[in-house]
N, C-alpha and C positions, 0 to 999 in steps of 0.2 A: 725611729729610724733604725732602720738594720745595717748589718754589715757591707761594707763598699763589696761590689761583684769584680772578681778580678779581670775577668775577661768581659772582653765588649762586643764578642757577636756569640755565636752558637745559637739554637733555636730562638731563642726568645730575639733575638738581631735578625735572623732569614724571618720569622714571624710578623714582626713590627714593618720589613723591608717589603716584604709580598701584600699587604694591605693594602695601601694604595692603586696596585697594580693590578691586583682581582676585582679591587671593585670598581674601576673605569673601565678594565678592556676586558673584563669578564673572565671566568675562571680558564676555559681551553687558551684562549690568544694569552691570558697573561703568565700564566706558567709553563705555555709554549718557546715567551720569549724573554723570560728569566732565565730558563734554563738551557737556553742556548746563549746567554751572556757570557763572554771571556769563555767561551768553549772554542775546541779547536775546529769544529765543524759549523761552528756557530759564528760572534761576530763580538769584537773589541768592544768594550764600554767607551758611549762617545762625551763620558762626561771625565774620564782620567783616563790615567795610564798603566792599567794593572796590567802587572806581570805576568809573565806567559810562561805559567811554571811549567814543568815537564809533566808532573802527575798533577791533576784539577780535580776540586772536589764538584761535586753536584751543586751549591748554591754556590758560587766564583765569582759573589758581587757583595757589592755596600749598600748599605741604605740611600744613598747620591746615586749610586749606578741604573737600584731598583724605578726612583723616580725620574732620572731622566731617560730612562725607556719608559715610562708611561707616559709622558708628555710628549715623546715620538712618538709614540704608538696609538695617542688617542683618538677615540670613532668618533669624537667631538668635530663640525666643520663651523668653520667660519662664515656665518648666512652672507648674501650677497647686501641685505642691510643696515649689516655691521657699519661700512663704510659709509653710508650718507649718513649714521647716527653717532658715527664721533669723529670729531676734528684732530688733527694732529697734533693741536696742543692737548684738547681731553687726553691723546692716548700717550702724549707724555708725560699726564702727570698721573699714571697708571703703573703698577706695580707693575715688575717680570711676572711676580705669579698670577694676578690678574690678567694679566694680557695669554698668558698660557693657557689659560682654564677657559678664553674663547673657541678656541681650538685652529683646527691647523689652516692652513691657508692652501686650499686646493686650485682655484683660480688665480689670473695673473691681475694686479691693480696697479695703474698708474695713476702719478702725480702732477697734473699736468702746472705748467709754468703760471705761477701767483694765484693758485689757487690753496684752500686748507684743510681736503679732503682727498684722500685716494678714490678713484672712481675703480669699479671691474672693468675689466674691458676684454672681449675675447684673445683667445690663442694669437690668432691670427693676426689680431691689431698689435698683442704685444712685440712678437717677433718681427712686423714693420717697423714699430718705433725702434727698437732695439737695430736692427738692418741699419734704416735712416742714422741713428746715431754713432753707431760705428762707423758707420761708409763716413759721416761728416768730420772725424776727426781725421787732423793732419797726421798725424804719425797712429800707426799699432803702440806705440809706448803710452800714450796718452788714457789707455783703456788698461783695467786692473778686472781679472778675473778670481771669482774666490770661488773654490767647489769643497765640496764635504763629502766625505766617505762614509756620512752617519746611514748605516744599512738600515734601521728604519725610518728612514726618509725616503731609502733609493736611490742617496744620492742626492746630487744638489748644484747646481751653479747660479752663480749670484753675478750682474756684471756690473760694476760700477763706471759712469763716463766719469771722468776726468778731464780739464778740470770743468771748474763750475761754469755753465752757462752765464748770462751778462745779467738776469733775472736773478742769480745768486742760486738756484736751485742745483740738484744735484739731481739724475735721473739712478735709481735701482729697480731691478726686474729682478724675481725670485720664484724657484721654480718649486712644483706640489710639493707640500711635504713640510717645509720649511715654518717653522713659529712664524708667527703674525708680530712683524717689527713697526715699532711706532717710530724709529727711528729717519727721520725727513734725508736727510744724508744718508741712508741704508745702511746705516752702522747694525 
């Protein structure tokens, strides 16, 4: 055993952090988009809250910052028969990093009422249901919007209805980009 390292990043920390990130989104995208992390021209780490120093060095991330830009970033999609091959309990009893490494969720899928599969369903049917279920509720308070600023996403809006239909279900729509949540309640 040798001597403890007193410091905990410099090359061998950018070295170990850039791994991961070359070898899924390839050498141009991934050092594209490391090194626009926490830059001023670039875009916030969407996994913390680093500081927005006045002078930045060239690698202005963590090893947490480096991998959750690749798991934004990845060319990995999520096949259309992902969903008739796992049930929403299989996918809760699935790791975050398992469910990550399926990859992103580019299409819209709905859960329809007492069923235990998300089906795809196109653009256009999502944004009806979606329509339908807003117009159905009595008040605008009753509906909770969440959106994200995570830039490789593009962005993001998530709408939750409120409250639970009489089925006991919960309806979530989630726009490209967004992780593949096994979460039935859209958590």
């Amino acid at each position: 055993m040798g001597q403890p390292k007193d410091w905990a990043a410099g090359v061998p920390g950018v070295t170990h952090s850039m791994g991961p990130g070359l070898s899924e989104m390839g050498m141009r995208r991934g050092v594209t988009g490391l090194l626009a992390l926490n830059q001023k021209d670039g875009f916030d780490c969407m996994s913390c809250a680093w500081p927005d120093p006045e002078h930045r060095k060239t690698a202005e991330f963590c090893e947490n910052g480096a991998k959750a830009l690749t798991w934004e970033a990845t060319p990995l999609v999520v096949p259309e028969s992902f969903w008739a091959e796992h049930s929403i309990d299989d996918l809760l009893g699935k790791t975050d990093y398992w469910l990550g490494q399926q990859g992103r969720l580019t299409d819209p899928v709905y859960k329809p009422v007492g069923k235990d599969h998300y089906e795809p369903i196109s653009w256009e049917k999502a944004f009806e249901v979606i329509a339908d279920e807003l117009n159905a509720l009595e008040s605008p308070n009753e509906a909770a919007f969440y959106t994200s600023g995570q830039p490789a996403a593009g962005g993001g809006v998530e709408a939750v209805q409120e409250p639970t239909t009489a089925a006991g279900d919960r309806r979530s729509w989630h726009r490209p980009g967004r992780p593949v949540s096994a979460d039935p309640d859209g958590g």
